[in-house]
C-alpha positions in Angstrom: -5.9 -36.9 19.3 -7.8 -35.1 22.3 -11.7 -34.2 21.7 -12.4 -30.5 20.0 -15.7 -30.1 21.6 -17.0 -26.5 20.6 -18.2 -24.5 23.8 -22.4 -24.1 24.3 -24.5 -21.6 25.2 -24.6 -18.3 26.6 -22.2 -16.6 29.1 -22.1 -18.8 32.3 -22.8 -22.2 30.6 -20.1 -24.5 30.7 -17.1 -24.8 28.5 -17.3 -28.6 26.5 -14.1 -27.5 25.2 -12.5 -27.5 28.1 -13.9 -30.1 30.1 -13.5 -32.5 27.1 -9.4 -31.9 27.0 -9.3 -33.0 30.7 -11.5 -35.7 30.5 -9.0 -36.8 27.3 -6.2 -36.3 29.3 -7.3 -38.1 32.2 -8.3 -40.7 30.2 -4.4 -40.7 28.4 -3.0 -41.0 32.0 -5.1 -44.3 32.6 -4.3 -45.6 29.6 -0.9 -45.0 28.5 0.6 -44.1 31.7 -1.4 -46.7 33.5 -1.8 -44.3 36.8 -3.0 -46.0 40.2 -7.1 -44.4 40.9 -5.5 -42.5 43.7 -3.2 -40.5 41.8 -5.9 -40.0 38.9 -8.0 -38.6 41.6 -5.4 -36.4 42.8 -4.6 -35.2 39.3 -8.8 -34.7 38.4 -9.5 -33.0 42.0 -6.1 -30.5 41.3 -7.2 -29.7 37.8 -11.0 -29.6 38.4 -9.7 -25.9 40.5 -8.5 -24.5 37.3 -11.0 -25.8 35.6 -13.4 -24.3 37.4 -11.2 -21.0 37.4 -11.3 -21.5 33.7 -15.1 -20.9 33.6 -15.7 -18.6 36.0 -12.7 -16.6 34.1 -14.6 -16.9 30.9 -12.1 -18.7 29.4 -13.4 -21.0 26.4 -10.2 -23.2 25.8 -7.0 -24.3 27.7 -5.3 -22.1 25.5 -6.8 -18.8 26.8 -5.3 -19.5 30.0 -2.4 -17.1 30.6 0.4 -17.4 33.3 -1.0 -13.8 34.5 -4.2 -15.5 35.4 -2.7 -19.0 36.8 -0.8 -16.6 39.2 -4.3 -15.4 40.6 -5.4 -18.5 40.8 -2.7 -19.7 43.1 -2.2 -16.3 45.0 -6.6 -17.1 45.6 -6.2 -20.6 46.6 -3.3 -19.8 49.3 -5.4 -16.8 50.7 -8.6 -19.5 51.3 -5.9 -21.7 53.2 -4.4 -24.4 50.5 -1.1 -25.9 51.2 1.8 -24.4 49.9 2.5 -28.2 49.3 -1.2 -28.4 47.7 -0.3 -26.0 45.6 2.8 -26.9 44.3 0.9 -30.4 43.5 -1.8 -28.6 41.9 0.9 -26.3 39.2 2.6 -29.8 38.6 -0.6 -31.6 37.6 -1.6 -28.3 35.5 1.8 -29.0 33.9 1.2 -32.5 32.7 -2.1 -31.2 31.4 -0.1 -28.4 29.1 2.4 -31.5 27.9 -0.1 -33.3 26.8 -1.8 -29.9 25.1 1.2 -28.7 23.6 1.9 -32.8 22.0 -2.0 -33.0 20.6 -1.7 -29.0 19.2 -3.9 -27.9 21.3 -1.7 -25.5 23.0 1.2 -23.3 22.3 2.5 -22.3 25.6 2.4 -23.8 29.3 1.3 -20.9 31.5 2.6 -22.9 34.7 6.1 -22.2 33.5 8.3 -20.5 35.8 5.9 -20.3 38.5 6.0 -21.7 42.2 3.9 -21.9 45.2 4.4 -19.4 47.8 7.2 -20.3 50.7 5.8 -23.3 52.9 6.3 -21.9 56.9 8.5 -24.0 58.6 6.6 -25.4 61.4 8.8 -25.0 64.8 9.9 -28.6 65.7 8.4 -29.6 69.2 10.9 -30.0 71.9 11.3 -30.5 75.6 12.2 -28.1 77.9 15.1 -28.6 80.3 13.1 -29.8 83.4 10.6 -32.2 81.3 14.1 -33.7 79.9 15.7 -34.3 83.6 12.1 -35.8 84.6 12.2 -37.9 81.4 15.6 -39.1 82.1 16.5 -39.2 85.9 14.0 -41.6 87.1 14.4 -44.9 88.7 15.9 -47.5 86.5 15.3 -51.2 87.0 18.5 -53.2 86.5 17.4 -55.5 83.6 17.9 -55.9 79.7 14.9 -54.1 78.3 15.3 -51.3 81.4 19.2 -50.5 81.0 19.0 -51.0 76.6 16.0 -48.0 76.5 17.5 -45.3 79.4 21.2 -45.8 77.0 18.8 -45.1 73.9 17.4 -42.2 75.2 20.8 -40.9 77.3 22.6 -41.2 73.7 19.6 -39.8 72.0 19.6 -36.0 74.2 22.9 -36.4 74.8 24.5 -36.4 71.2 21.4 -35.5 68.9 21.4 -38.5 66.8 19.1 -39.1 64.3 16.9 -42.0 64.7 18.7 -44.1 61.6 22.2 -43.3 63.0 21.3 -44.8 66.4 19.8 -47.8 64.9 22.9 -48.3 62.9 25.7 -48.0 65.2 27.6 -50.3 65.6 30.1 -50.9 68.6 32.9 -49.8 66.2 31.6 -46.8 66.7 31.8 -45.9 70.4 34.6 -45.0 72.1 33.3 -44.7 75.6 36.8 -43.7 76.9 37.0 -40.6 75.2 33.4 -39.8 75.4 32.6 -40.1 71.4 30.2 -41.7 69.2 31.0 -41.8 65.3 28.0 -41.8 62.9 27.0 -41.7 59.8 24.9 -39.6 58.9 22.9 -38.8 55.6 24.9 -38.6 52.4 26.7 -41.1 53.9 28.9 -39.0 55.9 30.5 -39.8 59.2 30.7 -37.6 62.0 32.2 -37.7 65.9 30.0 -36.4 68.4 30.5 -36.1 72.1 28.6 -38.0 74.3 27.8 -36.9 77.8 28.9 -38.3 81.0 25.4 -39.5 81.9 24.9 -41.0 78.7 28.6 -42.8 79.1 27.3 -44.3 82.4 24.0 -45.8 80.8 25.9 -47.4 77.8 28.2 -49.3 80.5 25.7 -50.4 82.3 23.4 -51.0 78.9 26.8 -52.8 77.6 27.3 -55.2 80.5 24.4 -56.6 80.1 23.7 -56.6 76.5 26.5 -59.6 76.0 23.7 -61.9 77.8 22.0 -62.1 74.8 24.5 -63.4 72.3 24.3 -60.5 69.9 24.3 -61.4 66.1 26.3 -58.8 64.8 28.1 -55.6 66.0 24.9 -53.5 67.1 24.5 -51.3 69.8 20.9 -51.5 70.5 19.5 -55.5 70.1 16.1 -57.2 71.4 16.3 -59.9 73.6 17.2 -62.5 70.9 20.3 -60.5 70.0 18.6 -59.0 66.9 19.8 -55.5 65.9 16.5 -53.3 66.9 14.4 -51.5 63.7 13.4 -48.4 63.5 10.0 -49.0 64.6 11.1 -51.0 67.8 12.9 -47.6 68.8 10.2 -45.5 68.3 7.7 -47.6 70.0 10.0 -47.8 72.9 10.4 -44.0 73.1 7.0 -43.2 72.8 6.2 -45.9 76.0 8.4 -43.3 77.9 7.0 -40.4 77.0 3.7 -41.9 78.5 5.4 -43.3 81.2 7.8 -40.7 82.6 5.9 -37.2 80.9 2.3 -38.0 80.3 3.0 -37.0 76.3 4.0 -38.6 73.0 7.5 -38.5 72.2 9.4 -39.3 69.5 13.2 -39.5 68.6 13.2 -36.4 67.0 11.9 -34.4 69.6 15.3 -35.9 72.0 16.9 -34.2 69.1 15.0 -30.9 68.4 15.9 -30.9 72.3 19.5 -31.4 72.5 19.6 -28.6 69.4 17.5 -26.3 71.3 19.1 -26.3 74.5 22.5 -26.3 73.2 21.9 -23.5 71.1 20.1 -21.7 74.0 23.3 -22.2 76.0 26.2 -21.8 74.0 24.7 -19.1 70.7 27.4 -20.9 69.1 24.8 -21.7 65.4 27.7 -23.2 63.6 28.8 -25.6 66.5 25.3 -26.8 66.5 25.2 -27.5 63.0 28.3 -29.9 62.9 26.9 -31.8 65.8 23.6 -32.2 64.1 25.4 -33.4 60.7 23.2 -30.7 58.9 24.7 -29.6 55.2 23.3 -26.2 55.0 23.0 -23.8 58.4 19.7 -22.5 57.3 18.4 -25.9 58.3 19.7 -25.4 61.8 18.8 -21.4 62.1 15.3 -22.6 62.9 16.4 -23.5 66.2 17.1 -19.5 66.4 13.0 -19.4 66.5 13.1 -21.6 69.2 15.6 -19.7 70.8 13.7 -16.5 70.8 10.6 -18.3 71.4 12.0 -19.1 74.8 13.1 -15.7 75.5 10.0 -14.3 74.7 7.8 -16.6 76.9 10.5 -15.9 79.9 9.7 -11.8 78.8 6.4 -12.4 79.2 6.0 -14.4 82.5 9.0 -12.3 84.0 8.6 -8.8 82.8 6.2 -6.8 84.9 4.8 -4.6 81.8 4.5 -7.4 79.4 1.3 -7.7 78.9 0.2 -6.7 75.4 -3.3 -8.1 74.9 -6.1 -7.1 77.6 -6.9 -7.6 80.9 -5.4 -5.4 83.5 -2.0 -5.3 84.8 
């Protein structure tokens, strides 16, 4: 059974009570549920800020707290700048903590019950405009392996809008160069036929001619040098190489992807077509590309328009 410290003092003087509970139930989660130190950090640091709500409150026992006065908490803790992800963290560690209250009596009610952290913002996904795409992609290209094997990754990736697992796990089953398509598949397992450019086409062929030199292992695409199927981490390392290379700038798979979403949404205004090609199950996913969209338009409005300055200086 948890500690029953009484509290001490005079208004202002800290609450043994509850300080006692947590340092019980901390003590249960080391013991029984044998966490790792980092996560019984996490937990002590989350519920140290109600704690410390708790006594600034006046509050002399876990009990007093009320969901009324847990909202607060939260609604003060998102106005100084916490995380909506912090916060969600922090209502599920105060949640444990009333478990464990209600189980040792010490509580009757969970006052974290029902509630949720405000909306995280969805942070716009970075992308490349159309010109820094071109520079990125229509350089020289030296005929060899390594050369031909990373121009196809990146043609494939802008061109189509794989995902970085899909492109790692295609397999030449899968292309049907012909016709222009690529099947993938995609999270939840499911498979999907995407176009794939005419540029792209051409680096595959010439990424295909010479990737037989290498007696492939197995049906992959994209292999190394020893005819190994190339990891996740080889792909990203050789995207980021031509970022710095051709742009100056990181890059990453999914920024070829954000791109080939963002343009082809800027082009076409057709949402739903660029949520099939993207593979995503929900369109609210893909409706932050819409952002991006007007983003776009509204930096074009301001370079463009001649009264579109809105913040000082003189026009």
């Amino acid at each position: 059974m948890a500690q029953r410290s009484s509290t001490i003092g005079p208004s202002g003087a800290r609450h043994v009570t509850l300080e006692a509970n947590l340092e019980a139930y901390l003590e249960y989660l080391r013991r029984e549920r044998q966490v790792s130190p980092h996560t019984l950090d996490g937990y002590r640091r989350d519920l140290g800020k109600v704690l410390a709500f708790c006594e600034a409150e006046g509050l002399k026992d876990w009990a007093a707290l009320d969901t009324r006065n847990l909202r607060r908490l939260v609604a003060r803790l998102h106005q100084q700048g916490l995380a909506s992800r912090s916060l969600a963290r922090l209502l599920s560690a105060t949640r444990g903590l009333y478990q464990y209250l209600l189980r040792e009596g010490l509580c009757r009610h969970d006052p974290a019950t029902g509630l949720s952290p405000p909306k995280r913002e969805r942070r716009l996904p970075r992308t490349l405009d159309a010109d820094r795409s071109a520079q990125l992609l229509d350089g020289a290209v030296e005929d060899d392996f390594i050369a031909r094997r990373d121009q196809a990754m990146l043609e494939l990736f802008y061109s189509s809008g794989l995902r970085l697992s899909e492109l790692v796990g295609l397999d030449l089953d899968g292309l049907d160069l012909d016709a222009g398509l690529v099947r993938v598949r995609g999270k939840g397992n499911k498979v999907r036929e995407l176009p794939v450019g005419s540029m792209a086409r051409q680096a595959l062929e010439q990424w295909l001619t010479l990737r037989k030199l290498a007696n492939p292992g197995d049906g992959a695409v994209f292999i190394s040098q020893q005819g190994r199927r190339l990891g996740p981490r080889a792909v990203q390392l050789r995207v980021r190489q031509a970022g710095v290379r051709e742009l100056g700038q990181h890059l990453h798979p999914h920024m070829l992807r954000h791109s080939f979403a963002s343009h082809m949404l800027e082009s076409s205004q057709d949402l739903r077509a660029v949520q099939e090609l993207l593979g995503h199950a929900d369109i609210a996913t893909t409706q932050i590309y819409t952002h991006l969209d007007f983003q776009h338009l509204a930096n074009v409005y301001d370079q463009a328009h001649p009264r579109a300055k809105r913040k000082g200086g003189s026009e």
